[in-house]
C-alpha positions in Angstrom: 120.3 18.7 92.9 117.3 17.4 92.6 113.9 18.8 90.6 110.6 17.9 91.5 107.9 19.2 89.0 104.5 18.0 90.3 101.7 20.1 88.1 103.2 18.3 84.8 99.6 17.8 83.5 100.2 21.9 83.3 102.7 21.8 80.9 100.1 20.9 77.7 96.7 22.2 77.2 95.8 26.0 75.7 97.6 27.9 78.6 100.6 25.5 79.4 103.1 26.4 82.4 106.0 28.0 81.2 108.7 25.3 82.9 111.9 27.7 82.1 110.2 30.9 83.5 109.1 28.7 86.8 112.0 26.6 87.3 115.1 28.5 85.3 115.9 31.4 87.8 115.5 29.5 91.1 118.5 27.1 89.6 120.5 29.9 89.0 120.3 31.7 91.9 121.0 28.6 93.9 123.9 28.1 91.5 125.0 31.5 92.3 124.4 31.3 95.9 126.9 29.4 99.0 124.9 26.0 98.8 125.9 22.4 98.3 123.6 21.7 95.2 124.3 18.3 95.9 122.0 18.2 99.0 119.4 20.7 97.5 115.8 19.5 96.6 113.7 22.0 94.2 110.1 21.1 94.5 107.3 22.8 92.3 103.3 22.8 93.3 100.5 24.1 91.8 98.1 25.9 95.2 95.2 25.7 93.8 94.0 27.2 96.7 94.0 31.1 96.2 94.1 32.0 99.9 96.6 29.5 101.9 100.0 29.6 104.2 102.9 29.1 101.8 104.9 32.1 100.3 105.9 31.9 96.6 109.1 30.5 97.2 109.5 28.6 100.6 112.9 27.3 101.9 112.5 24.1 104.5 115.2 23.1 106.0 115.8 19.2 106.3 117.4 18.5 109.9 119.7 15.3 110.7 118.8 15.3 113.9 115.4 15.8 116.1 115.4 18.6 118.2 114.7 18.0 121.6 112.8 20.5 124.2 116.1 21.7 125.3 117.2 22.5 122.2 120.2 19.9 121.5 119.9 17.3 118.6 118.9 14.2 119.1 120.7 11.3 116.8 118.5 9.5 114.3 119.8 6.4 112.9 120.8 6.7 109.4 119.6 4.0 106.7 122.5 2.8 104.3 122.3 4.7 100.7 119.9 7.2 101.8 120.4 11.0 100.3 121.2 13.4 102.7 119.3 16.8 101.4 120.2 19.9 103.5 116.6 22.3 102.3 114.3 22.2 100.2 112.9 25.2 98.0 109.3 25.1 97.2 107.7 27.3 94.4 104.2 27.8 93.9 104.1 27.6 90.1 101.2 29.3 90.2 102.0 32.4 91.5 105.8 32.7 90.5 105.2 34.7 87.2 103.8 37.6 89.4 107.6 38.1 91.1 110.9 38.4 90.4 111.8 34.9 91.3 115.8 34.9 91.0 116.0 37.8 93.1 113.7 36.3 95.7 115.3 33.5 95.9 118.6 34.7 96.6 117.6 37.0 99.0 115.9 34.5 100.7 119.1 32.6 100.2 121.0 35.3 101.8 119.4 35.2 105.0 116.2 34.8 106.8 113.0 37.3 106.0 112.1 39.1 108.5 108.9 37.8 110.1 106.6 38.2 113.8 107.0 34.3 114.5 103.5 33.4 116.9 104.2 30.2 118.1 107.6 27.3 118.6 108.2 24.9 116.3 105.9 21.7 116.4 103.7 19.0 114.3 101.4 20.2 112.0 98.4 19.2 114.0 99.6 21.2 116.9 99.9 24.2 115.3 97.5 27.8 116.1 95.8 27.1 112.4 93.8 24.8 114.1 92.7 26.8 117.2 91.8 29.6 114.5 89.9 27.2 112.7 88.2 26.5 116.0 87.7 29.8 117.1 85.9 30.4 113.5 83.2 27.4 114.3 82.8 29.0 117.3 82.4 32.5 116.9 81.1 32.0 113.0 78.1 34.3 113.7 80.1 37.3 114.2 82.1 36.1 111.1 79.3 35.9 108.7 77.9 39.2 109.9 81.4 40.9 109.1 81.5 39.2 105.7 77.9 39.3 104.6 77.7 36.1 103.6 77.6 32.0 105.0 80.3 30.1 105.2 78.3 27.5 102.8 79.2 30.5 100.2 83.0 29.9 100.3 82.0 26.2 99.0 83.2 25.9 95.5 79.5 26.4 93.9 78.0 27.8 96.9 76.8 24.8 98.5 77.5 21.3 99.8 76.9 18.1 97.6 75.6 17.0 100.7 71.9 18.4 99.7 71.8 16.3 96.7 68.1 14.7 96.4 69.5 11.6 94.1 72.5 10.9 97.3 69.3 11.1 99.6 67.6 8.5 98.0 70.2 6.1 97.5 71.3 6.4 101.2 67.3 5.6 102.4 67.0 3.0 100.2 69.7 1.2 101.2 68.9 1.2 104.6 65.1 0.0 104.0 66.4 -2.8 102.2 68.7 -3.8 105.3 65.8 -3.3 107.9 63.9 -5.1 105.3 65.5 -8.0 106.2 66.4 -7.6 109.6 62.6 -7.2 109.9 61.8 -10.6 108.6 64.2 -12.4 111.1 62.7 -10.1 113.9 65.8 -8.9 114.3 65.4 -4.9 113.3 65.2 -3.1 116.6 62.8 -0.8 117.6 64.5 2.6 117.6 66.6 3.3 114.2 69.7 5.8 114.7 71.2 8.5 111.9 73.7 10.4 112.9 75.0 13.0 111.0 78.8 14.9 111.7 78.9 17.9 110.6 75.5 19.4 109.7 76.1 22.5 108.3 73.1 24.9 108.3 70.6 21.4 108.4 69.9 21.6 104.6 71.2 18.0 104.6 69.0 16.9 107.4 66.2 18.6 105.8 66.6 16.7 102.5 67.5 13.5 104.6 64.5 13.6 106.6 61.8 14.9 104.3 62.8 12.2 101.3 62.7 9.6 104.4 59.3 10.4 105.6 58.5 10.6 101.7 59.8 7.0 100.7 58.5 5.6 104.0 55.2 6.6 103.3 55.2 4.7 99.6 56.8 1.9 101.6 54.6 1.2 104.2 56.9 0.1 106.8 56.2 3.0 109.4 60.3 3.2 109.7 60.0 7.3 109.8 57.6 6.8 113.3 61.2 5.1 115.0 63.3 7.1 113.3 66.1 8.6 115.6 68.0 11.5 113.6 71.2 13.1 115.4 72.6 16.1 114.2 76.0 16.6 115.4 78.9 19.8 115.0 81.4 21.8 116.9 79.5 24.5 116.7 76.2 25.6 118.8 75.1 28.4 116.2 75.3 25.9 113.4 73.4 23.2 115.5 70.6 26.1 116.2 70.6 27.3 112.3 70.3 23.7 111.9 67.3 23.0 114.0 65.3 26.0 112.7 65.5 23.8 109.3 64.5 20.9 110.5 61.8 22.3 112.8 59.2 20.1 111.1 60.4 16.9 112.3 61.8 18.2 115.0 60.3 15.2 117.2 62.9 12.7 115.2 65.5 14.8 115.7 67.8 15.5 118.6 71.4 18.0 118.9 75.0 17.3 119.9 77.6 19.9 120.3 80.8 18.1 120.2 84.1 17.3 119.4 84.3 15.4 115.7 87.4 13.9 116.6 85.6 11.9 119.5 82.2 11.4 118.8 81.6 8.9 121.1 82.2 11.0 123.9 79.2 12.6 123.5 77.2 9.0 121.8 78.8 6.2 123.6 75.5 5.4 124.7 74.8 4.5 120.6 77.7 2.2 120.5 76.7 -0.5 117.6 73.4 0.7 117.6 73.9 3.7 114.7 72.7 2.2 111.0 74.2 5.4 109.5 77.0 7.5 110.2 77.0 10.4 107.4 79.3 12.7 107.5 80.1 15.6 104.5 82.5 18.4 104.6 84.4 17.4 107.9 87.4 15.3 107.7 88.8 17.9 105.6 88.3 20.6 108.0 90.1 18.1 111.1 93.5 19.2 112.2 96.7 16.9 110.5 100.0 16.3 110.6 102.4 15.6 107.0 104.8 13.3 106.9 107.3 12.6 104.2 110.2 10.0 103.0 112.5 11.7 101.5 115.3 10.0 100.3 115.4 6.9 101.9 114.5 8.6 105.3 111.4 9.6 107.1 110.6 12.7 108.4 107.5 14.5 110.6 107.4 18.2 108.8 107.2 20.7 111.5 105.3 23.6 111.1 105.6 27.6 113.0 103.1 30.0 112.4 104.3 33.5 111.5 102.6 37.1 110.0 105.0 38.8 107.5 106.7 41.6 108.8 105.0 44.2 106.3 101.7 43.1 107.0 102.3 42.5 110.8 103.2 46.3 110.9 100.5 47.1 109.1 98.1 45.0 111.6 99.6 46.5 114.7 99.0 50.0 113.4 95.6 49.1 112.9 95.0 48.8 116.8 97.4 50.7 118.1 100.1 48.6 119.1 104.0 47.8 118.5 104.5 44.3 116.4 106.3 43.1 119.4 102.2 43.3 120.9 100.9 41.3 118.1 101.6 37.4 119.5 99.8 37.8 122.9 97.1 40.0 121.2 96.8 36.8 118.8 96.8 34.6 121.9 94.3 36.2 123.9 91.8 36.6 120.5 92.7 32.5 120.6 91.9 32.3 124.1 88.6 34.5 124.7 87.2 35.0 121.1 86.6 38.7 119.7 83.8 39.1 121.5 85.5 39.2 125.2 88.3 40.4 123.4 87.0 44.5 123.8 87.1 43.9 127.7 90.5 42.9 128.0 92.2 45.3 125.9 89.6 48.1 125.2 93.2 50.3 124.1 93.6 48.0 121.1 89.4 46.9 120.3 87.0 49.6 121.8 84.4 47.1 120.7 84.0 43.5 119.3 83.3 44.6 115.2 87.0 46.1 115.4 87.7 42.6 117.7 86.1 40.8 114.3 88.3 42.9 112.1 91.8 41.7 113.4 90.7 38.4 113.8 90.4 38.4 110.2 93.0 41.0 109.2 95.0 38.3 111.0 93.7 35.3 109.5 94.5 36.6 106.0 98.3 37.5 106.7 98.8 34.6 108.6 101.7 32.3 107.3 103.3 29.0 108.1 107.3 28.2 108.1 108.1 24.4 107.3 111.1 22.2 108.0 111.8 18.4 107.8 112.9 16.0 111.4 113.4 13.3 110.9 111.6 10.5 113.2 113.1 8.4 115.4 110.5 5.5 114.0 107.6 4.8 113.1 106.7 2.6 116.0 107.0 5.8 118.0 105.1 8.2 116.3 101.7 8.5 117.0 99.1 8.8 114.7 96.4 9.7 117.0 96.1 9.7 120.8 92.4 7.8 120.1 92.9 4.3 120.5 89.8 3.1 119.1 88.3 1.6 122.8 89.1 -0.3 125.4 91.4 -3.5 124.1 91.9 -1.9 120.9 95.2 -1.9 119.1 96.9 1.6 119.4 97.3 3.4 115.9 100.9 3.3 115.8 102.6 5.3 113.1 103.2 1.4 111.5 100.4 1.9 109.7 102.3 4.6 107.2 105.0 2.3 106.6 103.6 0.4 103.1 102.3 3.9 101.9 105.6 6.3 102.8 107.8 3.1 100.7 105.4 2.6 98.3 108.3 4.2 95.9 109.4 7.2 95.0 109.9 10.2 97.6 106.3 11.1 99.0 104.9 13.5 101.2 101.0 13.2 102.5 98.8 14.0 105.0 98.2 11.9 108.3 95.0 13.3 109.1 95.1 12.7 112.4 91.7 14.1 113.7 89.5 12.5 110.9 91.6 9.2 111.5 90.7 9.7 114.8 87.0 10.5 113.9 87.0 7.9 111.9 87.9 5.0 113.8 85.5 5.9 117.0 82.8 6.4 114.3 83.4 2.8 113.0 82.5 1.9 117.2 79.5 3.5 116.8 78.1 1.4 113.6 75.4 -1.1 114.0 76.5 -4.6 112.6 74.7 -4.1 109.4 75.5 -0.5 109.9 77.3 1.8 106.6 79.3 5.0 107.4 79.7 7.3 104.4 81.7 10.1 103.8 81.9 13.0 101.3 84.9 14.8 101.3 88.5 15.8 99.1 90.1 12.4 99.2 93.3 11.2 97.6 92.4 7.7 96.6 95.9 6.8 95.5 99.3 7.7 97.2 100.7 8.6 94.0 98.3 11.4 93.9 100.5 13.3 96.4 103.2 12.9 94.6 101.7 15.0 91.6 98.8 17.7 92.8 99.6 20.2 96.2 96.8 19.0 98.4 96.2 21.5 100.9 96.3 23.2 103.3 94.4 26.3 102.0 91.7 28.4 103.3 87.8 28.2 103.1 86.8 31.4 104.3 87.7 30.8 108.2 88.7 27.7 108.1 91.3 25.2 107.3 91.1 23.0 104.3 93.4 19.8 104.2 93.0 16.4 101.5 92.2 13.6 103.2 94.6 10.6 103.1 92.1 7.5 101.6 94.0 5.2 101.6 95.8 5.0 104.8 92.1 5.4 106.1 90.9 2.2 104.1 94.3 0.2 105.7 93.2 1.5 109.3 89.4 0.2 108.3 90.6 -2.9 107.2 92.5 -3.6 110.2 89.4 -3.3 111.9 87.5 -5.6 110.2 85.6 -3.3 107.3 85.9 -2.8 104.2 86.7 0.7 102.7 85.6 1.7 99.6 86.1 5.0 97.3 84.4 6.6 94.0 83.4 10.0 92.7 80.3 11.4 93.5 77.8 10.0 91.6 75.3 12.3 91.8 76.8 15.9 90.2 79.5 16.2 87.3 82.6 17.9 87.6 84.1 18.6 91.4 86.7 16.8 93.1 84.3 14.9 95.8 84.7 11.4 96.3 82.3 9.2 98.4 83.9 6.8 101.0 81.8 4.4 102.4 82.5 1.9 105.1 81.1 -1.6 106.2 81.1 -4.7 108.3 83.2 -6.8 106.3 81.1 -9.9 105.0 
């Protein structure tokens, strides 16, 4: 058997984890229970986050073979020396003194809970999380009016660092010193791009723009008069929130509803023209798989989403339907939203506030399984389907290899759609261009092998960590150099800045 205890800073301080209350009866009931303890891994987290998708005590299975579509295994070369682990049993330290964990254990043990299972099993990235956390960008209006309250509130303090006066003024000073000099080799051109990803309710741009026109008027350059500002985000009823605060210099400023994944979909007509790509908030927000190497072996963890049979019971009572119902109700909310939803089934949602209420009754029970498959190779996985343009170098799942072996067993994020993001921003950037990025970052591989990194839930949405430094080896690959450190601007918080650059 093997134990993995991640939260060991928990272990000193005033309230230390009690290790033999968390760890103690989990042993013994897998003692007592009909496993081989030779092939069982015991992993503890602390979830910080209070809402997420993980029970208290989680049992993974670890496959030997990848499943194919037709349901027979698929052999996977095996490494010499490797340990072959059968499951895993997660506990969320955190929450483990609230239950009777022996008992829960074994029962779960014994055989499976029973659960309404909403979707097959498949990568992280492809799971219904994400088209939830699409449906709440899209439909947020009717979410904030049901909750009372904008989704800048589920922010830990209430609001985005983004909006931070001190950041503003470091990011426009920067960029007057660059057309500074581009100026004096008649080389500055005459329309100056921003684009922003992610723009919230526009307090950003509103900070942005009015410390811009402020500096530009003590500098005396007349930059503000060419200044392009593009305010981009999924979401229409942000971008309209957004404009409203912006509506004095609303000549500068121009709106993008699209995908963050691909920006240049929607910009390719700004490619290497862009001095600024900011983004805050967004990469954590951007659908991902996790893979792990466990072992000597590497494996893609599949996730199925599920709803707990107590609560899914309790859900289909609420709108008058069997638990059998409840996927294709889910599906069609997916599909058409709450607020088509009353028209389609008017027996279950007679109009679109009780629509708005299983939408979120849902959201809250909702529940992912995890197991372990093992990849065929990393040359075969993909890490994204965005290549980066035409003649770029696919992002082949190559890139993980020096972070997965960097030593001991590891299992991170891949954040595919920020990768993605990422990489067609870099297109966008003028040659003396910057793209910088606040967001939850690990800055060091090791840090997933010590603190649970998501995902969780912000309100609506899904929250994930975002995987530095395999971002900085893709960057560097590229020709830029990545570089990480903690917000300067606000003590405390868990916000690091990336920034990005032409390599000199």
């Amino acid at each position: 058997m093997l134990v993995d205890f991640r939260p060991h800073t928990r272990l000193r301080g005033t309230q230390p984890v009690d290790l033999t209350a968390s760890l103690v009866p989990v042993v013994e009931a897998l003692g007592e229970g009909a496993v081989d303890l030779a092939k069982v891994r015991v992993v503890s987290d602390w979830v910080q986050y209070r809402e997420n998708f993980r029970d208290v005590v989680d049992l993974r299975p670890i496959l030997h073979s990848a499943p194919s579509a037709a349901g027979a295994g698929g052999a996977v070369p095996v490494p010499m020396g490797v340990r072959e682990d059968d499951l895993e049993v997660a506990v969320d330290v955190r929450r483990s003194h609230d239950v009777a964990l022996k008992e829960l254990t074994a029962s779960l043990l014994r055989s499976a809970p029973d659960r309404v299972v909403l979707e097959g099993w498949g990568r992280g990235s492809e799971s219904i999380v994400w088209d939830f956390n699409a449906l709440y960008w899209s439909a947020l209006e009717l979410w904030e009016k049901a909750t009372g309250r904008g989704y800048e509130q589920a922010l830990p303090g209430g609001e985005s660092d983004a909006r931070n006066r001190e950041a503003a003024h470091e990011l426009i000073d920067g960029l007057f010193a660059v057309w500074d000099r581009l100026s004096e080799s008649n080389a500055l051109p005459d329309e100056l791009y921003v684009v922003e990803l992610g723009v919230g309710n526009g307090g950003q741009a509103k900070v942005f723009l009015d410390e811009f026109r402020k500096r530009d008027r003590e500098h005396g350059r007349g930059y503000y008069r060419r200044l392009h500002y593009l305010m981009c985000d999924y979401s229409q009823h942000v971008l309209d929130l957004a404009r409203e605060t912006v509506a004095e210099h609303i000549a500068h400023v121009s709106s993008f509803a699209l995908d963050a994944t691909r920006p240049r979909t929607s910009l390719g007509f700004l490619q290497y023209k862009v001095f600024l790509v900011y983004v805050s908030n967004v990469y954590d927000n951007l659908p991902t798989d996790e893979v792990a190497h466990l072992g000597g072996r590497t494996y893609c963890v599949q996730t199925r989403a599920y709803l707990p049979a107590a609560e899914a019971a309790e859900l289909a009572g609420s709108v008058a339907a069997t638990t059998e119902e409840l996927p294709a109700l889910v599906q069609k909310l997916l599909r058409l939203g709450p607020a088509l939803l009353p028209e389609v089934a008017p027996a279950q949602f007679p109009d679109v506030d009780s629509a708005v209420a299983f939408w979120r009754r849902t959201w809250s029970a909702l529940r992912q399984e995890e197991r372990y498959v093992p990849l065929l190779g990393l040359d075969t996985y993909p890490l994204t389907p965005v290549t980066g343009g035409a003649g770029q170098i696919p992002l082949s799942g190559e890139l993980l290899r020096p972070l997965l072996e960097s030593g001991a067993d590891v299992r991170m994020h891949v954040n595919n759609g920020a990768l993605a993001s990422f990489v067609d921003s870099l297109m966008l950037l003028h040659p003396f261009g910057t793209l910088v990025c606040h967001d939850l970052f690990v800055t060091d591989i090791g840090g997933y092998r010590t603190h649970f990194r998501g995902p969780g839930k912000y309100d609506g949405s899904v929250v994930n960590w975002v995987n530095g430094p395999l971002l900085a080896h893709v960057g560097r690959r590229r020709g830029f150099d990545v570089a990480y450190e903690r917000f300067r601007h606000r003590s405390g918080g868990n916000i690091v800045t990336m920034t990005a650059q032409v390599r000199d």
